[in-house]
C-alpha positions as CSV (number, residue, x, y, z in Angstrom):
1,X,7.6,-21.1,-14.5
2,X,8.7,-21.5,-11.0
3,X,6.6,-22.2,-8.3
4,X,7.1,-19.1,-5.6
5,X,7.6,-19.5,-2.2
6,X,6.3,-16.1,-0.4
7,X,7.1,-15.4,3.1
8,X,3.6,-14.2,4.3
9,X,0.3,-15.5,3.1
10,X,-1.6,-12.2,2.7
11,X,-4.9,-13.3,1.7
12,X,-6.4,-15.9,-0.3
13,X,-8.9,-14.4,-2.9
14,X,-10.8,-17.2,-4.0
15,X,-10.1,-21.0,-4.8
16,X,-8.1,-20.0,-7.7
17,X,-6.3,-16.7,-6.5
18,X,-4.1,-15.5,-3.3
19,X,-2.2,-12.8,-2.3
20,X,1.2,-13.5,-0.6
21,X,4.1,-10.7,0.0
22,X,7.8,-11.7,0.2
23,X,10.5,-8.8,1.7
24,X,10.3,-6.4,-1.5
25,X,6.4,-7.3,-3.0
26,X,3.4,-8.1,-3.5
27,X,2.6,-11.3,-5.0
28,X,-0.5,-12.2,-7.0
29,X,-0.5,-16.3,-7.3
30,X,-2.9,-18.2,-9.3
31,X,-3.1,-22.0,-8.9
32,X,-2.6,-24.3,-11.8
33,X,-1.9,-27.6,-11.4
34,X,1.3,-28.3,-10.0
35,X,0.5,-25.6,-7.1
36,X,0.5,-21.9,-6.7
37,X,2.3,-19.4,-9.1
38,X,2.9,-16.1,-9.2
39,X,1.8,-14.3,-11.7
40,X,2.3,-10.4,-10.8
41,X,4.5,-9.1,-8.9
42,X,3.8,-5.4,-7.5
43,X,6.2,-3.5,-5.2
44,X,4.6,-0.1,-5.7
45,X,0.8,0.6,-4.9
46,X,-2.5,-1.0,-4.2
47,X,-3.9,0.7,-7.5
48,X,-1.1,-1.2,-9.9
49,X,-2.1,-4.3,-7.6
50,X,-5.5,-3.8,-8.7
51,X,-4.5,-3.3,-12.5
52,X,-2.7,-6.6,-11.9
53,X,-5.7,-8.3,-10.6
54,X,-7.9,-6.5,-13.1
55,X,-5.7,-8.0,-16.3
56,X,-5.5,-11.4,-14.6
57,X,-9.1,-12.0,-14.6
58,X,-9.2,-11.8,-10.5
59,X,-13.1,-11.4,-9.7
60,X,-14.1,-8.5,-9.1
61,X,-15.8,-8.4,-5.9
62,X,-13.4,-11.1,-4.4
63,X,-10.2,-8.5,-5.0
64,X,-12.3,-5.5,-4.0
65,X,-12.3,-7.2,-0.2
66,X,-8.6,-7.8,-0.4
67,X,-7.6,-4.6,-1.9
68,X,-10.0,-2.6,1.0
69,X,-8.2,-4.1,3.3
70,X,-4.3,-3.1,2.5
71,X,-2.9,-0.1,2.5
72,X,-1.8,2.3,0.0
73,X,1.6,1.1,-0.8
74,X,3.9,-2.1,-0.4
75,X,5.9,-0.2,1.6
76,X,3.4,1.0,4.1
77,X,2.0,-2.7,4.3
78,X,5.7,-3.9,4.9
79,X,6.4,-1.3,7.5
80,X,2.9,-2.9,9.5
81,X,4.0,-6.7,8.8
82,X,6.9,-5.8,10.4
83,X,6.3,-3.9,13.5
84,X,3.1,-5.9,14.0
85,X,0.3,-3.4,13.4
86,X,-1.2,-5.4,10.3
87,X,-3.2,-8.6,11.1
């Protein structure tokens, strides 16, 4: 598996879990030795991010304050990274 290089950091979930974002996703990256890899990658909406998380064994509370704090679609989020609106 290849090691991903996202453009954006998002969020980092936990030790063991982050959330980066390239131009067309969402990118769920666990670390294993070696470095980060992704491990989902969601262009669509928070709720199939969350289904992602939920199926990778993501804590629950940890993605719960990621996911509150992106908006309903990849697209949307995108559309804020790039104007500057999104922190």
């Amino acid at each position: 598996m290849e090691k991903t290089t996202p453009d954006r950091l998002v969020a980092r979930i936990d030790d063991d879990w982050a959330l980066a974002a390239d131009s067309l996703q969402w990118i769920l990256q666990r670390r294993r030795a070696g470095g980060w890899r992704g491990v989902s990658f969601v262009s669509s909406s928070k709720d199939i991010l969350a289904r992602c998380m939920r199926e990778k064994g993501v804590p629950p509370d940890a993605a719960a304050v990621v996911l509150a704090g992106l908006p309903n679609t990849f697209r949307q989020w995108r559309h804020g990274y790039l104007t500057g609106s999104q922190p």
